[in-house]
C-alpha positions in Angstrom: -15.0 -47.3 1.3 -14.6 -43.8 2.0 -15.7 -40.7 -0.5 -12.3 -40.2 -1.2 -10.9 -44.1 -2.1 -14.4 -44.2 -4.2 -12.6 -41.5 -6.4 -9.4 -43.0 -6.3 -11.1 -46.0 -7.8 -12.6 -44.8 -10.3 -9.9 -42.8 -11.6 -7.6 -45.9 -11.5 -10.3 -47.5 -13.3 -10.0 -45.0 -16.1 -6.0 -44.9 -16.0 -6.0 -48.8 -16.2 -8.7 -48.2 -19.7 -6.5 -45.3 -20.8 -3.2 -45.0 -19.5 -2.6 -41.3 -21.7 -5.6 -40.1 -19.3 -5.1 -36.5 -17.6 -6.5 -35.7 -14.7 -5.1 -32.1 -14.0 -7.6 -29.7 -13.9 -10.7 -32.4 -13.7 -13.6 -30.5 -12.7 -15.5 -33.4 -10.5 -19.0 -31.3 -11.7 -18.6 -32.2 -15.6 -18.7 -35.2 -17.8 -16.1 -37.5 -17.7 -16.3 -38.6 -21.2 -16.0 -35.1 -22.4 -13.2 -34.5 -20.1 -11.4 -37.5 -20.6 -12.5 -38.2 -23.9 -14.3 -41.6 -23.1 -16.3 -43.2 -25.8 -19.1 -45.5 -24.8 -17.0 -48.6 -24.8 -14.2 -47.0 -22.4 -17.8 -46.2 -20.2 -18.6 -50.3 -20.2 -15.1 -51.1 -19.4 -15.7 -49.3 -16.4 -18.9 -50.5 -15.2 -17.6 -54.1 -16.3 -14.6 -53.4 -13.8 -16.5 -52.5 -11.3 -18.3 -55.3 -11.5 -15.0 -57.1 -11.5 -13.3 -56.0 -8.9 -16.2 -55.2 -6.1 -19.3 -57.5 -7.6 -21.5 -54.5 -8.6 -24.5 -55.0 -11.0 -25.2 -51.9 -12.2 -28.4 -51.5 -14.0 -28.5 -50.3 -17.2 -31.3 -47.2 -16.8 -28.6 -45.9 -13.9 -25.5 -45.8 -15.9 -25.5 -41.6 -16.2 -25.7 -41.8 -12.6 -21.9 -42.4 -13.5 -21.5 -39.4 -15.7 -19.7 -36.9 -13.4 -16.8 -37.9 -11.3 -19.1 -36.5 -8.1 -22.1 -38.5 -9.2 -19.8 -41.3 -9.4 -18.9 -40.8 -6.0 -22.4 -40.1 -5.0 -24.1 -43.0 -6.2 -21.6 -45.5 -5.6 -20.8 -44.4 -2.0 -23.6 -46.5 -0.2 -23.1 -49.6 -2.6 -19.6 -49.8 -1.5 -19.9 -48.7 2.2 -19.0 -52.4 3.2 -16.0 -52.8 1.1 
């Protein structure tokens, strides 16, 4: 997958968790949950979807490697270079 469908992902993910979610004027830099005003069950739905839909097992100690929409990106970019 490419940076840019890694993003899209993710912000699906978070549209199918919380269809009110906004994401005019997301700054990629920042927390998601403070942007989007996730709580830490909306966070497992998304790890649980990725593990759903692309068969990620994400340990535990690197969830905040999922904090920002760019370290989403980051981190997830080689574990889905396949897909």
């Amino acid at each position: 997958m490419t940076r840019n469908e890694i993003k899209d992902l993710i912000l699906e993910i978070i549209k199918d968790i919380d269809e009110d979610a906004e994401f005019d004027g997301l700054d990629p830099d920042k927390p998601l949950r403070d942007q989007l005003d996730l709580d830490s069950m909306d966070f497992l739905d998304i790890v649980m979807e990725l593990r759903k839909r692309h068969g990620l097992l994400l340990p535990e100690d690197e969830y905040p490697e999922l904090a920002t929409l760019s370290s989403c990106v980051n981190y997830l970019e080689p574990k889905l270079a396949d897909k």
